[in-house]
BALOBA-1460 file (C-alpha; in Angstrom, 3 decimals):
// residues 257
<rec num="1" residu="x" x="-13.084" y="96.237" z="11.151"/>
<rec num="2" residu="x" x="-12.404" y="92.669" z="11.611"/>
<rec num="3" residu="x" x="-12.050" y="89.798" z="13.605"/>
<rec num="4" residu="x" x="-8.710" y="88.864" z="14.612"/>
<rec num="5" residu="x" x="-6.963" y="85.863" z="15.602"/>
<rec num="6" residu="x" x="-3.553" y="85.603" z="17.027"/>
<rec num="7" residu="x" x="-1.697" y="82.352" z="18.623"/>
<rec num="8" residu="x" x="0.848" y="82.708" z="21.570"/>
<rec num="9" residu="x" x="2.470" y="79.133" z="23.426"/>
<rec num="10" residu="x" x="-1.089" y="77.780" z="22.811"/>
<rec num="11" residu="x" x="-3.291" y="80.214" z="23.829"/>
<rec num="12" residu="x" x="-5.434" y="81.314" z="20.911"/>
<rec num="13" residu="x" x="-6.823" y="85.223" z="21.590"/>
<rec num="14" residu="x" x="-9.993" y="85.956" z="19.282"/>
<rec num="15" residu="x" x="-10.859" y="90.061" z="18.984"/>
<rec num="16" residu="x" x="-14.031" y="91.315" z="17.770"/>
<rec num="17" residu="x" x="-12.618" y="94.643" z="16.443"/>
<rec num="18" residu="x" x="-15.333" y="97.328" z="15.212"/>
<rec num="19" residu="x" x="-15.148" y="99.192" z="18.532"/>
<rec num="20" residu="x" x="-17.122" y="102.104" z="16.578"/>
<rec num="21" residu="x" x="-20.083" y="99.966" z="16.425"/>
<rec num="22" residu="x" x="-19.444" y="98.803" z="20.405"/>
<rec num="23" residu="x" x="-18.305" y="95.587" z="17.949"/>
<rec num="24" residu="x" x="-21.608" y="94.707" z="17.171"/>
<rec num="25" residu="x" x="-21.669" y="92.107" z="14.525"/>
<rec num="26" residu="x" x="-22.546" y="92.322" z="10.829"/>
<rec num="27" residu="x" x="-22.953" y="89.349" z="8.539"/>
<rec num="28" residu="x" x="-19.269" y="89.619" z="7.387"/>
<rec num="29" residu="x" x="-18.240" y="89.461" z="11.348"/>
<rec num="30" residu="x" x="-20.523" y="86.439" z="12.092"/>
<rec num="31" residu="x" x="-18.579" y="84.948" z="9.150"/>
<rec num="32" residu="x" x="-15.362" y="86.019" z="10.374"/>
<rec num="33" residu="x" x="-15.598" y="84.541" z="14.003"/>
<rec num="34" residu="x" x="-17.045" y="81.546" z="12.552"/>
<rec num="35" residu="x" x="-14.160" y="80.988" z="10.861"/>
<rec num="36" residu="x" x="-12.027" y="82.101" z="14.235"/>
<rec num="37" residu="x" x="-13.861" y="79.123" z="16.461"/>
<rec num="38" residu="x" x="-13.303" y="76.365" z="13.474"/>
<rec num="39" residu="x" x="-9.671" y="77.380" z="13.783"/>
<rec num="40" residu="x" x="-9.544" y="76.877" z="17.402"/>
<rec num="41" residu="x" x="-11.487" y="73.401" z="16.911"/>
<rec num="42" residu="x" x="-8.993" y="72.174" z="14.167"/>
<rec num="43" residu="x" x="-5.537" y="73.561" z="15.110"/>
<rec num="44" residu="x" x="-4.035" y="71.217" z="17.081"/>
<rec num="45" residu="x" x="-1.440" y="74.489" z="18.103"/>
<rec num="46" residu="x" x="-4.238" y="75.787" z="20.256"/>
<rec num="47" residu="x" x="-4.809" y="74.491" z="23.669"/>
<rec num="48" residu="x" x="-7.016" y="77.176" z="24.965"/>
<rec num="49" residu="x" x="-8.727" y="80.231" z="23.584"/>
<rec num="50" residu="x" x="-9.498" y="83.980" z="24.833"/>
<rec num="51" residu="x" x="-12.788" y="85.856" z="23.453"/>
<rec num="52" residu="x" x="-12.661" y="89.766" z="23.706"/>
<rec num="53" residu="x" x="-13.766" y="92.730" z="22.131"/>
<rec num="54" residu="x" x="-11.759" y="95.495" z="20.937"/>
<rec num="55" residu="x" x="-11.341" y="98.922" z="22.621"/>
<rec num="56" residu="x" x="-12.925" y="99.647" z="26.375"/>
<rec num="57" residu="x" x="-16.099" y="100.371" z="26.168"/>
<rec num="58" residu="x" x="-17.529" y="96.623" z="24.782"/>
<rec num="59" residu="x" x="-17.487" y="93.256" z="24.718"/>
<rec num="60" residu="x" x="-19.730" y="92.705" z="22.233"/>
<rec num="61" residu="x" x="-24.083" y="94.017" z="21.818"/>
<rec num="62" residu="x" x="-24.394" y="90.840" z="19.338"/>
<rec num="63" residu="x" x="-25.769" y="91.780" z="16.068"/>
<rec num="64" residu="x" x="-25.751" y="94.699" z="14.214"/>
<rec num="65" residu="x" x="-29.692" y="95.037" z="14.052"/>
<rec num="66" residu="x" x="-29.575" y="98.308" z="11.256"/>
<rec num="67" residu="x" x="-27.303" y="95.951" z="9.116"/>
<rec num="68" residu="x" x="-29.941" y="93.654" z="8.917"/>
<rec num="69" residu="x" x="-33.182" y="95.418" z="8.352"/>
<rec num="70" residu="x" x="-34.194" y="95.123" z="5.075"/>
<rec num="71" residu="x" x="-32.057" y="91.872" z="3.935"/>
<rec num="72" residu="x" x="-33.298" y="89.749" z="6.110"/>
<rec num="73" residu="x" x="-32.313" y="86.031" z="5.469"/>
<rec num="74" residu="x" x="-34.068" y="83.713" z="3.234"/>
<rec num="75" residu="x" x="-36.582" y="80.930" z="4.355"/>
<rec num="76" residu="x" x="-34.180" y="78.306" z="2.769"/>
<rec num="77" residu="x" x="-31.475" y="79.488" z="5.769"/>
<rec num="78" residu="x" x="-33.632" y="77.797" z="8.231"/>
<rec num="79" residu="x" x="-32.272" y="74.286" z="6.836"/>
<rec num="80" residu="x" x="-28.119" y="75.083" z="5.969"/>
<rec num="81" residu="x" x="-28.006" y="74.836" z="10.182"/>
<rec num="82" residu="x" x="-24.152" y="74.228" z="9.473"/>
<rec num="83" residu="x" x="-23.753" y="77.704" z="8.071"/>
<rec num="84" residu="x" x="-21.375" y="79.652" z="9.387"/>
<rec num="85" residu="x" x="-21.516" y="77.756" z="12.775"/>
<rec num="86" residu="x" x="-20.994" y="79.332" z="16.079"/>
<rec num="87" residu="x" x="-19.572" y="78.347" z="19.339"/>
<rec num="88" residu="x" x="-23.145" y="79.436" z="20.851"/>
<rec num="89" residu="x" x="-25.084" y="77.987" z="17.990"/>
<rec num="90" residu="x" x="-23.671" y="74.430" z="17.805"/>
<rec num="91" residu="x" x="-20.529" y="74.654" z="16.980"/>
<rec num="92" residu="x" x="-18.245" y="71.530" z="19.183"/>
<rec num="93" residu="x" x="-15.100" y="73.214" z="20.383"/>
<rec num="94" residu="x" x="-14.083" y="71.419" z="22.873"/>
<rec num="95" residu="x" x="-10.810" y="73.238" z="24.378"/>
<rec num="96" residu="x" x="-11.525" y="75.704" z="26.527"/>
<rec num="97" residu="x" x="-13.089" y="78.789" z="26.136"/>
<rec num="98" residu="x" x="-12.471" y="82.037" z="28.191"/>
<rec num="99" residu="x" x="-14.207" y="85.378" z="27.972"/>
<rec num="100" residu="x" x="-12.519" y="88.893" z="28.964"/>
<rec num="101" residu="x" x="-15.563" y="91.087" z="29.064"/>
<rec num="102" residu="x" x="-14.720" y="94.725" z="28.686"/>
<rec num="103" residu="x" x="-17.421" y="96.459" z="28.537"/>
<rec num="104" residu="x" x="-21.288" y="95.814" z="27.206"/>
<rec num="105" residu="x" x="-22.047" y="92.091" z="26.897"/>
<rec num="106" residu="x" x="-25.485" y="92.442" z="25.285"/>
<rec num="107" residu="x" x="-28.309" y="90.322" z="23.208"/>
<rec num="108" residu="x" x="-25.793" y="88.164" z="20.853"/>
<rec num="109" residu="x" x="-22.997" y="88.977" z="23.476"/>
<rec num="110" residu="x" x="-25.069" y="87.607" z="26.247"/>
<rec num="111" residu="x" x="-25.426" y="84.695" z="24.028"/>
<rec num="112" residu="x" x="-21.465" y="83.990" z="23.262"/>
<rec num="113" residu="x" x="-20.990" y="84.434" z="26.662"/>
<rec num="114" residu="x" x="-23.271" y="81.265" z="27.901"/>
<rec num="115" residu="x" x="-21.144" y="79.200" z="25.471"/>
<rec num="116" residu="x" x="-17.492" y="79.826" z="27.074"/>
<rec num="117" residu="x" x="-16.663" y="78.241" z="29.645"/>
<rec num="118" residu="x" x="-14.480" y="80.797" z="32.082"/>
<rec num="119" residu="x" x="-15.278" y="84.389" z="32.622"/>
<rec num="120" residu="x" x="-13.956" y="87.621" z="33.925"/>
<rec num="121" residu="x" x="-15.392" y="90.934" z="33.520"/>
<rec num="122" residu="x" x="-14.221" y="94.424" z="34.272"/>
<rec num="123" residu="x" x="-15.884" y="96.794" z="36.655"/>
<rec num="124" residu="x" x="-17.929" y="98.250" z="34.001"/>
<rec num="125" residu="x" x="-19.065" y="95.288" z="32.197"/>
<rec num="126" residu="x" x="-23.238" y="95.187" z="31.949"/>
<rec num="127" residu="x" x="-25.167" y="91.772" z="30.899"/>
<rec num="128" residu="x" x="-28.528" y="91.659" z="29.400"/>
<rec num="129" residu="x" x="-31.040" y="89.503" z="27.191"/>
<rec num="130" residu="x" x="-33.115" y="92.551" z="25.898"/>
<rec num="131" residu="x" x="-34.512" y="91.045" z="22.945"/>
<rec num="132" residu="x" x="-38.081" y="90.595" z="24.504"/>
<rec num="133" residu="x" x="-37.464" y="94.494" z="24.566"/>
<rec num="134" residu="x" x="-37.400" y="93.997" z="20.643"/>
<rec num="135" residu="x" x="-40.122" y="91.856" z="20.077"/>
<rec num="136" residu="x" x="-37.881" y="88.558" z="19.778"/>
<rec num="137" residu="x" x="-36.429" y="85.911" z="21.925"/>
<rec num="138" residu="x" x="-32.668" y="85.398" z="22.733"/>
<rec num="139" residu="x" x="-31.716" y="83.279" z="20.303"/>
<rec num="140" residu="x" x="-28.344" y="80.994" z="19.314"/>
<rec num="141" residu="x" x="-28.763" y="79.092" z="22.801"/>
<rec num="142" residu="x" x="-29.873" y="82.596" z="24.953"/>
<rec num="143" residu="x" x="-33.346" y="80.586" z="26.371"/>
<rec num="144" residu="x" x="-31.270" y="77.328" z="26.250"/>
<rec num="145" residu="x" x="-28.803" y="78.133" z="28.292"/>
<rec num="146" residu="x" x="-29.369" y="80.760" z="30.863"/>
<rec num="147" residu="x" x="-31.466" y="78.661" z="33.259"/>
<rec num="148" residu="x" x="-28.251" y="75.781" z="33.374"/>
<rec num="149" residu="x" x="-25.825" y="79.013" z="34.413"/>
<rec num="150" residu="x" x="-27.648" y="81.371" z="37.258"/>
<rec num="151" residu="x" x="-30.362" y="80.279" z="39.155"/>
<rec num="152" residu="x" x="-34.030" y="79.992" z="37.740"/>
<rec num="153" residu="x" x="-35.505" y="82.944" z="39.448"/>
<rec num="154" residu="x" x="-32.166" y="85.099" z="38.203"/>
<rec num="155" residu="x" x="-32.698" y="83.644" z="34.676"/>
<rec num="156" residu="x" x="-36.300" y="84.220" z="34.543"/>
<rec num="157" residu="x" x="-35.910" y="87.706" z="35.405"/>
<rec num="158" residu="x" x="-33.144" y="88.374" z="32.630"/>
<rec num="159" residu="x" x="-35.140" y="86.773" z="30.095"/>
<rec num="160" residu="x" x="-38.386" y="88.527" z="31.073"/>
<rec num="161" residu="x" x="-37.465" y="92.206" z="31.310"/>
<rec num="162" residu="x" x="-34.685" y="92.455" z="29.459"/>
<rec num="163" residu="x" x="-33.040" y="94.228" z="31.925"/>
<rec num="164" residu="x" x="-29.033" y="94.757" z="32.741"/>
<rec num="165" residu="x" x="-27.230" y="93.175" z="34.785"/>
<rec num="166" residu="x" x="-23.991" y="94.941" z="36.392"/>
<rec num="167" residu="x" x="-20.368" y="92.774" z="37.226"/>
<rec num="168" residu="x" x="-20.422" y="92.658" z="40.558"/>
<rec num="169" residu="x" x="-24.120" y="90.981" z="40.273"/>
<rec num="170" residu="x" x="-23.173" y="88.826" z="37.848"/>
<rec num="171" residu="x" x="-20.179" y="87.117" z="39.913"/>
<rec num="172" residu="x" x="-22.549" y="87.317" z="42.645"/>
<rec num="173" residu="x" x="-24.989" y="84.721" z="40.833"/>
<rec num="174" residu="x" x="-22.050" y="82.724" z="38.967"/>
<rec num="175" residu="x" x="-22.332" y="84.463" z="35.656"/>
<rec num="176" residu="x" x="-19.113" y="85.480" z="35.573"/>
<rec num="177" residu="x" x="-15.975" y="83.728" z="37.497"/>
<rec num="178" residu="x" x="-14.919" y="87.225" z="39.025"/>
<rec num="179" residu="x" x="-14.577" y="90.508" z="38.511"/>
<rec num="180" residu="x" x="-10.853" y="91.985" z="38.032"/>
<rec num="181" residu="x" x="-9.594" y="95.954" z="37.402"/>
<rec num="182" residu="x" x="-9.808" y="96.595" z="33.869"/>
<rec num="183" residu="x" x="-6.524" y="97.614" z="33.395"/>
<rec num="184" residu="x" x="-5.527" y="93.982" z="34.270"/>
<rec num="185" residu="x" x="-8.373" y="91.994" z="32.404"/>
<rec num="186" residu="x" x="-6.290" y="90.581" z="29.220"/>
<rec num="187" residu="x" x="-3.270" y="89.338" z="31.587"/>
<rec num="188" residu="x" x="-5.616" y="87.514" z="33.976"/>
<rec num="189" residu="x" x="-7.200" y="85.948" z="31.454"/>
<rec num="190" residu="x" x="-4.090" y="85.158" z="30.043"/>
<rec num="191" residu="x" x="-2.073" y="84.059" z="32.740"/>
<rec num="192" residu="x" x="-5.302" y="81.811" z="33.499"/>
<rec num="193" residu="x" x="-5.173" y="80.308" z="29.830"/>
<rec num="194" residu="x" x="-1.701" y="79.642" z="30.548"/>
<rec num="195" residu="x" x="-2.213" y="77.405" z="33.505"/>
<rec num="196" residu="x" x="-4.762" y="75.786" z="31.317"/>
<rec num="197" residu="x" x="-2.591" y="75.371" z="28.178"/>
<rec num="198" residu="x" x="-0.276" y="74.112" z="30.645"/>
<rec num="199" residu="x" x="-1.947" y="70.656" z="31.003"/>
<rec num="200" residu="x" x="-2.051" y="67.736" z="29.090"/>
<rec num="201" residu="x" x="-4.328" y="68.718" z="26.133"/>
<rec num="202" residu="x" x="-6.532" y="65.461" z="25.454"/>
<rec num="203" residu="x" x="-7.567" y="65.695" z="29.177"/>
<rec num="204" residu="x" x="-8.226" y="68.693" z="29.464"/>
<rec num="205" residu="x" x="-10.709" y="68.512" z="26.278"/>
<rec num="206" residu="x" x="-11.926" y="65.313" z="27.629"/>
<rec num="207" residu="x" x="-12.678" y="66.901" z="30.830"/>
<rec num="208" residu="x" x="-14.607" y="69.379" z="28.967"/>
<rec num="209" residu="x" x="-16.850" y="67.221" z="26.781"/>
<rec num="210" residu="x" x="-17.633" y="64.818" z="29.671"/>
<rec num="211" residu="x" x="-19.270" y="67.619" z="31.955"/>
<rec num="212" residu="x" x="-20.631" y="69.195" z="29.202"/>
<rec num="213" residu="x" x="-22.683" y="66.145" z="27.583"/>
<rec num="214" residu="x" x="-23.603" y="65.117" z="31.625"/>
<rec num="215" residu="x" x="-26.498" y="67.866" z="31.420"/>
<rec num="216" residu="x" x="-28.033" y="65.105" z="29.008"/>
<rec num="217" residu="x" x="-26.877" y="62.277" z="29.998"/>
<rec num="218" residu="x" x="-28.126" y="60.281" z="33.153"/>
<rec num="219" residu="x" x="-25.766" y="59.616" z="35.885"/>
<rec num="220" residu="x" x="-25.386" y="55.802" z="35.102"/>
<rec num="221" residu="x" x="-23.893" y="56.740" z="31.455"/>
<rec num="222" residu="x" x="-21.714" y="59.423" z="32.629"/>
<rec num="223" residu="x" x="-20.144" y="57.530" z="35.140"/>
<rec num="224" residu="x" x="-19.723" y="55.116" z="32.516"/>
<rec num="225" residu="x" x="-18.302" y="57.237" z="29.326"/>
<rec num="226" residu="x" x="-16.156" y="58.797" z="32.114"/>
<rec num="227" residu="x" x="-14.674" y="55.488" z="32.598"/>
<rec num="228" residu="x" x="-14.110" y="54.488" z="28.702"/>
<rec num="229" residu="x" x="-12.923" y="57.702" z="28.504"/>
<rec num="230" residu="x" x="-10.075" y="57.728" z="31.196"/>
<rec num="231" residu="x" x="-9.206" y="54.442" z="30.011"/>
<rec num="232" residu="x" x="-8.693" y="55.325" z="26.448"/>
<rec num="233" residu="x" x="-6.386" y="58.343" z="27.940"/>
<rec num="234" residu="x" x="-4.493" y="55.777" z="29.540"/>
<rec num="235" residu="x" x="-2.768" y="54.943" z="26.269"/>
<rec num="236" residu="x" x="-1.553" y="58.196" z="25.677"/>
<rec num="237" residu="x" x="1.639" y="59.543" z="25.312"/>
<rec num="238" residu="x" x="0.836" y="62.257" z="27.735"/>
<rec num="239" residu="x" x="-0.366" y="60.184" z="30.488"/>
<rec num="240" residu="x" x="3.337" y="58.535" z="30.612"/>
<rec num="241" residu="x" x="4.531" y="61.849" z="30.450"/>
<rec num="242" residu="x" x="2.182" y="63.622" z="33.551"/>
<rec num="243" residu="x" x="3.396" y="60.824" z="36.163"/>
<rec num="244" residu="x" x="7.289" y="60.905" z="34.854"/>
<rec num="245" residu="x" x="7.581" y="64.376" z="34.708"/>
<rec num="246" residu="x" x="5.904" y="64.409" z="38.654"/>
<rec num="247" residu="x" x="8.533" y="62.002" z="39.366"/>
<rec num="248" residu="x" x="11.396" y="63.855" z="38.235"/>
<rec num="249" residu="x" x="10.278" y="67.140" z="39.917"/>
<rec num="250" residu="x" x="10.355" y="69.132" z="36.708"/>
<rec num="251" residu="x" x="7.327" y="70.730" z="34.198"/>
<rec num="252" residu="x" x="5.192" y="67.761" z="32.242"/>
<rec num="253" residu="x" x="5.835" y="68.521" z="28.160"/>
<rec num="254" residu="x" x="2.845" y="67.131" z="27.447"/>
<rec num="255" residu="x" x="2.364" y="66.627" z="23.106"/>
<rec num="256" residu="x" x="-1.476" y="66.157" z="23.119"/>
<rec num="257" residu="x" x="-0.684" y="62.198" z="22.072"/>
């Protein structure tokens, strides 16, 4: 039981691995993929990142509720809001993010899966926000996010009844990117993390943060922190690189400088 991290050509590939519990999520995993998404945020070796679930059956149902009865946490959590951050709970990572869901995506998983930022599930993945079903609200960005993703009415309905959604729905509304055979789910996403990897890194997390922060910001701003920002990458050692290399016909080695 774990949650493991391994680093290929600068694609980063995160595993929640306790495919007995359909890798729901004790405290000790929460920790563990905390620590996962701070690495991807601080290495400068990864370029890209892949979130999956170990085994074939699930992506991830979120918490492990029976782990938590009875040891609830204290009051005084509700102000260390930098404990044990999350990618859907705050956390800025801002290289991409994709998610191969293979299987249940549930509650919590729901919830990781509004904060990446590419997705492709398998056949037999299922997406819900039951934890109206439970007597609580999605939480970690679930009501936060849902309504930004799939459209209001689609939203409102997951929210509300807590019921499942199947793959081919979910690509249908834009949940999900597309739906591939599971058998081929890892390489996709792989191959699709490679193209990304593939491009000049400070752009390509640029890119990210500026559509991103435009849900806030007003059009007038963007525009203009798009501008700053472009010209700031204009001084980079990559943006030499991305025209030369173009030039001479051959692949850009871009440094993330």
């Amino acid at each position: 039981m774990s949650v493991d991290f391994t680093l290929d050509a600068g694609v980063a590939t995160i595993t929640i691995n306790r495919p007995e519990k359909l890798n729901a999520m004790d405290a000790e995993h929460y920790s563990g993929l905390s620590d996962a998404w701070k690495r991807v945020r601080d290495d400068d070796g990864v370029r890209v990142a892949i979130i999956t679930g170990a085994g074939e059956r699930s992506f991830t149902t979120g918490a492990d509720i029976k782990s938590f009865v009875g040891a609830p946490p204290g009051l005084e959590e509700m102000w260390l809001t930098q404990k044990d951050q999350l990618l859907n709970r705050g956390l800025e990572v801002w290289k991409p993010v994709i998610a191969a869901v293979n299987g249940y995506c549930l509650g919590g998983g729901m919830t990781l899966l509004l904060g990446t930022d590419i997705r492709l599930a398998a056949p037999h993945a299922t997406f819900s926000l039951a934890e109206v079903k439970r007597g609580v609200i999605a939480g970690n960005g679930g009501t936060q996010r849902v309504l930004s993703q799939v459209p209001y009415a689609i939203g409102m309905e997951m929210l509300l009844t807590g019921e499942s959604m199947d793959a081919e729905t979910a690509a249908h509304w834009g949940l999900v990117n597309r739906v591939v055979p599971a058998e081929r789910l890892l390489d996709e996403a792989r191959k699709l993390a490679a193209r990304i990897a593939g491009n000049a890194p400070l752009a390509t997390q640029a890119a990210k943060e500026l559509a991103v922060r435009a849900r806030e910001m007003p059009l007038s701003a963007g525009l203009r922190m798009e501008q700053v920002v472009n010209r700031l990458l204009m001084f980079s050692e990559d943006a030499e690189e991305g025209p030369k290399a173009f030039s001479e016909k051959r692949p850009p080695a871009f440094k993330g400088r």
